[in-house]
PLY file of the C-alpha trace (Angstrom):
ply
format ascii 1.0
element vertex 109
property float x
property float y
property float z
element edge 108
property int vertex1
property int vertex2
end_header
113.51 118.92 102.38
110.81 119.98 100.28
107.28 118.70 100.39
104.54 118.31 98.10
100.37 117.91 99.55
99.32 114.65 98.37
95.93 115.21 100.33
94.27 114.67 103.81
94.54 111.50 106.31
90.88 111.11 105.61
91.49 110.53 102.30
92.62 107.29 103.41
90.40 104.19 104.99
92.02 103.03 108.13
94.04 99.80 106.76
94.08 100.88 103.77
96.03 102.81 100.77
95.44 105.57 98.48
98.30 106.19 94.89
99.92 109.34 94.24
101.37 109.01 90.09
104.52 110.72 89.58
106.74 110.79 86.69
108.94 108.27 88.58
105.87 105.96 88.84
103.22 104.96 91.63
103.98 105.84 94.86
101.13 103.75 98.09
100.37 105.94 100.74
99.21 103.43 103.51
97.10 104.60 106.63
97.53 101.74 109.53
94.80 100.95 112.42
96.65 103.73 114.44
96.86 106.30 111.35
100.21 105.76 111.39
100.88 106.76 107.66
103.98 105.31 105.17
104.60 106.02 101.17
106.42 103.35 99.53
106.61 102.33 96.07
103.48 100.45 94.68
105.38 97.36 93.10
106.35 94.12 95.07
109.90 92.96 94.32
109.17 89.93 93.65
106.67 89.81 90.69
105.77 93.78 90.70
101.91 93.26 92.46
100.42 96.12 93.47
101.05 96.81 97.29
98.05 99.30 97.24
95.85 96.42 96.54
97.05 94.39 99.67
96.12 93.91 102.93
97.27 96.01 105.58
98.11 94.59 108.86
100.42 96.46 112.07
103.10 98.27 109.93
103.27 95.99 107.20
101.24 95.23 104.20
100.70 91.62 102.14
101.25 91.88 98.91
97.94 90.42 96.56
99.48 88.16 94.02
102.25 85.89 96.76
101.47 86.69 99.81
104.93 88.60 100.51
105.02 90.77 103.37
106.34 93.81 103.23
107.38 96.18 106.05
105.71 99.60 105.42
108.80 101.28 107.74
111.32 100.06 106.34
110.26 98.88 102.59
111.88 95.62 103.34
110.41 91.81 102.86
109.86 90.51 105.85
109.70 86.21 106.83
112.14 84.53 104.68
111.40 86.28 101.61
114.10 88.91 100.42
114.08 92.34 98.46
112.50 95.96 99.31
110.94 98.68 98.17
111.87 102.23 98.49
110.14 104.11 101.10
109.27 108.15 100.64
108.87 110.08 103.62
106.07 111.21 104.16
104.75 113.26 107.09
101.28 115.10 108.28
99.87 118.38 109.41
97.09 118.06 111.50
95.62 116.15 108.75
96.93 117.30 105.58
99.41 114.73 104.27
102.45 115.56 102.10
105.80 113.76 100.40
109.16 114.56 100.61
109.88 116.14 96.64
113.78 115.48 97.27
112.80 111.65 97.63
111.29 111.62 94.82
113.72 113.59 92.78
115.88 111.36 93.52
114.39 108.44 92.57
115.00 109.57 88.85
118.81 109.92 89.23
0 1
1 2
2 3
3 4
4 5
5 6
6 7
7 8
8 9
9 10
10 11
11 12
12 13
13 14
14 15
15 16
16 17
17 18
18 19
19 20
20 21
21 22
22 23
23 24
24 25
25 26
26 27
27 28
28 29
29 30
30 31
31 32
32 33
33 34
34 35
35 36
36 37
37 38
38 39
39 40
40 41
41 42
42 43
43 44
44 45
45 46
46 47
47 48
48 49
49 50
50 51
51 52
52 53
53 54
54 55
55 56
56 57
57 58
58 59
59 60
60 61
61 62
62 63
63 64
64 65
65 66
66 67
67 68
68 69
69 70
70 71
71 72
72 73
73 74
74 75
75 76
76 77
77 78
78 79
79 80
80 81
81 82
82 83
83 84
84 85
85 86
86 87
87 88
88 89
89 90
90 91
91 92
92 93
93 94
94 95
95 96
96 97
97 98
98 99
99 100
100 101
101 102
102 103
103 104
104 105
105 106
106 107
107 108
């Protein structure tokens, strides 16, 4: 796989969630309480919000506009809503961060 630097972990507030644009659109990069970090696409599937913007709580994140939750591991809604996301791997070096190119190559196929 190859992977592109997107930045450092501390680029990141803890519960929080920086955007990398690429020409496939917005990808979040979430940091959790535990700087666990996930990359999944900035657009709710249910009315397109912007996951960036939402709160982040465990390994999920609430969406702004409806309050969907959405699992940062695996992209999916979580509760009774239904619909996902696509997630981008996404890994760290001490504490450079960096996404997987191929997932994102892919995304334009």
């Amino acid at each position: 796989m190859n992977w592109i630097p997107i930045g450092s972990l501390s680029d990141i507030p803890r519960r929080g969630a920086r955007c990398v644009d690429t020409p496939q659109g917005k990808i979040a990069v979430f940091r959790t309480a535990d700087d666990q970090v996930y990359a999944i696409d900035d657009r709710c599937p249910h009315k397109g919000g912007p996951l960036s913007q939402g709160i982040v709580h465990g390994a999920a994140v609430t969406c702004p506009l409806h309050n969907w939750v959405i699992s940062l591991e695996t992209g999916k809604a979580l509760g009774a809503d239904e619909g996902a996301v696509r997630t981008i791997p996404v890994k760290r070096e001490g504490e450079r961060l960096l996404l997987a190119l191929d997932a994102l190559a892919s995304r334009a196929a």
